[in-house]
C-alpha positions, 0 to 999 in steps of 0.5 A, a space after each residue: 505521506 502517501 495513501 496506497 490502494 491496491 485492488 486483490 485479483 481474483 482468488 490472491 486476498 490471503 497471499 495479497 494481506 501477507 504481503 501488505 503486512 510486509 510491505 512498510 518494514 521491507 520499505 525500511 530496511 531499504 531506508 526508504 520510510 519513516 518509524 510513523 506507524 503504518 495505517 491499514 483500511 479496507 474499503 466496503 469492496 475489498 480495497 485495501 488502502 495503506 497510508 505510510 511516510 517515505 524517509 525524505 522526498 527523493 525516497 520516492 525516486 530511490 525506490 524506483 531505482 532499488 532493485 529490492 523494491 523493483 522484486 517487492 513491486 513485482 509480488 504485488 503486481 501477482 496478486 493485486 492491482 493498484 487503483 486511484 483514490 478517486 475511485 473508490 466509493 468512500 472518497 467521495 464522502 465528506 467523511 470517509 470511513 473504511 474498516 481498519 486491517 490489523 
C-alpha cells in the first residue's frame, strides 16, 4: 500500500482533481496496481491524499522505468506538488480525519 499527497499549485486545482481521478486505472493499464479500490482524502489545506496498492513490490521500480508513467508523472508535476505525510496538519492527530474526494 502507499499514500500519495500532493499539494495543487496555485491556480491548477480543477485541471489537478481530473487528473488524480486518472491516475490509479493509467496505473492499471500499465499492470502496476492492484483492483483494491482506490481512496481519495482532502485535507483541511487543500492536500489531496491518495492511498492505493501496487501489483507486487517491483511495480514500484517498474513504474520508474515506464515511460507512460514517466509522461503521467510529468502532468502532475504541471499542476501539483507532492509533499510528506508528516507535513500535513492532520497526521499529527492520533485519529486523523480528512474529508473524502468523490
Amino acid at each position: 500500500m502507499v499514500i500519495v499527497d500532493y499539494q495543487p499549485k496555485e491556480g491548477n486545482a480543477d485541471a489537478f482533481k481530473s487528473l488524480v481521478q486518472t491516475h490509479v486505472d493509467r496505473l492499471k493499464a500499465e499492470n502496476l496496481v492492484t483492483d483494491r479500490e482506490l481512496i481519495i482524502m482532502e485535507a483541511a489545506d487543500g492536500t489531496t491524499i491518495e492511498v492505493f496498492e501496487w501489483l507486487f513490490a517491483e511495480a514500484i521500480q517498474q513504474a520508474h522505468q515506464n515511460k507512460v508513467v514517466h509522461q503521467m508523472w510529468g502532468e502532475f508535476g504541471e499542476v501539483c506538488d507532492y509533499v510528506p505525510l508528516n507535513s500535513i496538519a492532520e497526521a499529527a492527530s492520533m485519529f486523523a480525519e480528512f474529508g473524502a474526494v468523490e
